[in-house]
N, C-alpha and C positions, 0 to 999 in steps of 0.2 A: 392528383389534384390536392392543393392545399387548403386545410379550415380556416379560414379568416374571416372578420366582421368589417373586410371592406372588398368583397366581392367581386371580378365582373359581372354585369347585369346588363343583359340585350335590355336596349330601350323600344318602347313599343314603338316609336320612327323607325327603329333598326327591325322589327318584325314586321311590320309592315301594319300594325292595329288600325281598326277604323272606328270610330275617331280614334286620333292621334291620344285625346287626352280625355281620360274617364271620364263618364256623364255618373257615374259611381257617387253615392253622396255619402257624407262626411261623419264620422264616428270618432268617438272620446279614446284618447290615448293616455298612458299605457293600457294596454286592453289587458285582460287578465290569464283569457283562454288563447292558443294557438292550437291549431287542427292542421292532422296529416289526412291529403287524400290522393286517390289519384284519379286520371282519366277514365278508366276502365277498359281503353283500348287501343290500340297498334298507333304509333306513328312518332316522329320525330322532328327537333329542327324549327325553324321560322315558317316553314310553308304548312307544319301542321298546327301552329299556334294560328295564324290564320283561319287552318278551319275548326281549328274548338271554338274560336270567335264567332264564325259564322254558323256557326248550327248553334251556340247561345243565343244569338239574336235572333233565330228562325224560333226559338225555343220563347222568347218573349223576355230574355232578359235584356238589362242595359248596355249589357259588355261582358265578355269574356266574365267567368266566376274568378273566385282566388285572389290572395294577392302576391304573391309570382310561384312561378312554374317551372320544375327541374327535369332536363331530360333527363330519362337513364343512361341514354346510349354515351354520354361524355361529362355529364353532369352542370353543362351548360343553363344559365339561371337566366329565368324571362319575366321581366318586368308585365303583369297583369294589371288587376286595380292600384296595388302598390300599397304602403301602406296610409292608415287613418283611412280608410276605404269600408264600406259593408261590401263584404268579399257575396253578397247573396249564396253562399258555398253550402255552410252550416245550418238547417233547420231547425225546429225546437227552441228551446228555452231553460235559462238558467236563473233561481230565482226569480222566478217571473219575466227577465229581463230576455230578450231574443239573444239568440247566441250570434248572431250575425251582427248583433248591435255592439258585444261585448268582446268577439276576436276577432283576431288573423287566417288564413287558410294559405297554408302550403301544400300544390299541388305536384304530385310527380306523374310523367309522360307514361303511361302504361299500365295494364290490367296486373295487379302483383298478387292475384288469388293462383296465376298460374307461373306468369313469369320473374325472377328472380333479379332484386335490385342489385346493380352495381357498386361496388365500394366510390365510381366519381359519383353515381347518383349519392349515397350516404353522407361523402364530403360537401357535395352541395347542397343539402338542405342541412346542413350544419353549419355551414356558411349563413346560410337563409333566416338562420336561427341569431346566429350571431349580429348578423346585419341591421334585422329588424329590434335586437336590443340595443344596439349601437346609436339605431334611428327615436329610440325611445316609444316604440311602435308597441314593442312587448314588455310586462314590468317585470319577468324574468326569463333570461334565455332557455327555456328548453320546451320541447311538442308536449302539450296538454294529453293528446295522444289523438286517435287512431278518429276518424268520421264516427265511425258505430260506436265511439263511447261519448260522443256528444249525449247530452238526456235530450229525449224527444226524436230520436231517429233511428234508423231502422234499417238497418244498410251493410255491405261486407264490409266497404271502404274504410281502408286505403288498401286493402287486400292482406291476406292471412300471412304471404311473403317478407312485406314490409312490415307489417304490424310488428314481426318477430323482430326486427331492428331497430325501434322507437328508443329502448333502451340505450343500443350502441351508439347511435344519431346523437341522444344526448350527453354519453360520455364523449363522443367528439366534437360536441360543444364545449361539453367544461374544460375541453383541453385546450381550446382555441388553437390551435395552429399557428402559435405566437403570438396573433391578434390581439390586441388591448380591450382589458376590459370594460363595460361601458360603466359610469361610473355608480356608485351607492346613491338611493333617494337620501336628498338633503335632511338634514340634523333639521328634528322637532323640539328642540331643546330651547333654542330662540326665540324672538319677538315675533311680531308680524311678517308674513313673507309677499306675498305680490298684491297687491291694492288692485280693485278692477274699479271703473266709474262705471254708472250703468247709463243705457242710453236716454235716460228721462232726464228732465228738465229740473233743473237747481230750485233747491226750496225758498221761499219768499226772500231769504237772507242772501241768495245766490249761491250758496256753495253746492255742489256738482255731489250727488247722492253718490256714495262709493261704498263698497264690500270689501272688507277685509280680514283673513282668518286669523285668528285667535288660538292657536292651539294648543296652548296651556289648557285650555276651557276645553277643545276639541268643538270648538264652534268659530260662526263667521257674525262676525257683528256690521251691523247695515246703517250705514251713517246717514244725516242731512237727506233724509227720505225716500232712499234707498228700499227696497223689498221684495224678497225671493217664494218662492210657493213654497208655501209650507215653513214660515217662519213663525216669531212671535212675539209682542212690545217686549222690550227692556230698556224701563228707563224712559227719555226722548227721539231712541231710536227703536230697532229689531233686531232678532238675532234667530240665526237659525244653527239648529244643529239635529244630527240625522237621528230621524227615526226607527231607523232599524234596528231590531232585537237584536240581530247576532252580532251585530254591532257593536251594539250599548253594552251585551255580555262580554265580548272578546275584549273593551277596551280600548279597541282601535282608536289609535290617534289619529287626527285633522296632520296630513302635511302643508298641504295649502292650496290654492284656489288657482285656477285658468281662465280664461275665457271660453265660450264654447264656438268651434270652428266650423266655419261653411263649408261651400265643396269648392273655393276657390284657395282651400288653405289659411285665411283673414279668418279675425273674430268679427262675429254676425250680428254682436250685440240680442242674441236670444238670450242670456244668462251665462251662468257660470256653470264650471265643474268643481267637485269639493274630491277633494285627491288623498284618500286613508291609507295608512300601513296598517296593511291585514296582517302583517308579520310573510317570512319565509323569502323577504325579496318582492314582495309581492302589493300593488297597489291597488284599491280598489276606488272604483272613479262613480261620482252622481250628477247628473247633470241638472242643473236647477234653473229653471225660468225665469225670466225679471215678471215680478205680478206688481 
């Protein structure tokens, strides 16, 4: 099997998923952390993605975990929640933030405490890897690493087998398999980058309140009556910029703002995200509410 970041990937039509199309809601991308896990037990193929699905939903979740799923037996890759998904995979919490809220989970078919992954299983979640940086899913391609090094959980997962090849997973990521790679976060060096309007009503003069980042300052300035939680006056407008200590000590730059996305993929008009370079390839994302 070859490493590429443009995969096959069974569609949950093609598995047979019930529903066709996640009830799974919507989380801020690039996410920072990916997680490796696996099933824990025997089986293969479309007909047993089906029943990880159905004993999820006997289990009280919304849908299958994960956002896709590698057999061993051939390295065949199955579209799960997919990504921008809360994969419900991950428990615990990272800076206070849930980890489910803040990554990805790549899941592979089989218990690896006892049994031994295949090199197509390897190429395929390094495809998986690749793909979802491709999709701008991840802010850097490789495994954050193993379930049990998540903080707050408690677990073998992904099993002691796998875990021994997290490493090589992600040297056949950086190898890509010829695959392009997905491109650098845009230059901070420039002006303003994406203008959001918010969904409130234009100030007596009429003009349509809007946000837009500033990142010389490393802040977002809130025009014509515009305002986010946790902002504060400057001037005739507000401005927000982030509070956070390791933040404020690391430097991190403002790259620029988003909208925040529902579970239909559309902006929801909740607010925006503020999108930093933590440095290393890596972005680190806040979701801010229109107040």
């Amino acid at each position: 099997m070859t490493v590429t970041n443009s995969p096959t990937i069974i569609s949950r039509q093609a598995w047979g998923a019930n529903p066709l199309v996640t009830p799974a809601g919507a989380i801020a991308t690039p996410t920072l952390d990916l997680w490796l896990h696996h099933t824990g037990g025997a089986g293969s193929g479309a007909g047993y993605m089906r029943s990880l699905q159905q004993g999820a939903l006997r289990g009280g979740y919304v849908d299958l975990e994960y956002t896709l799923v590698v057999d061993n037996r051939d390295g065949a890759i199955y579209m799960s929640r997919g990504p921008g998904r809360n994969t419900a995979a991950t428990g615990g919490s990272t800076g206070g933030v849930a980890n489910n809220a803040r990554s990805h989970a790549i899941c592979a078919m089989g218990n690896f405490e006892n049994e031994t992954p295949t090199p197509a299983l390897l190429d395929g979640i390094a495809s998986c890897v690749l793909w979802l940086a491709a999709q701008r899913a991840i802010a850097t391609p490789v495994i954050t690493g193993p379930h049990t090094d998540a903080p707050g959980n408690a677990t073998a997962c992904c099993g002691r087998n796998l875990i021994a090849q997290i490493g090589a997973i992600n040297q056949r990521a950086a190898g890509g398999g010829g695959g392009t790679a997905p491109a650098p976060a845009p230059d901070t060096g420039g002006g303003p980058l994406t203008a959001i309007a918010s969904p409130q009503r234009g100030n007596p003069a009429g003009r349509t309140p809007t946000a837009r980042p500033v990142p010389a300052l490393g802040a977002i300035l809130l025009e014509n009556g515009a305002a986010l939680s946790g902002d504060k006056p400057s001037g005739a407008n507000r401005v927000w910029t982030s509070s956070d200590a390791a933040v404020q000590a690391a430097g991190n730059k403002l790259l620029d703002i988003a909208p925040t996305i529902g579970a239909d993929g559309r902006p929801d008009g909740r607010g925006v995200v503020a999108l930093f370079d933590l440095g290393n390839n890596q972005v680190g994302t806040y979701t801010l509410p229109w107040s």
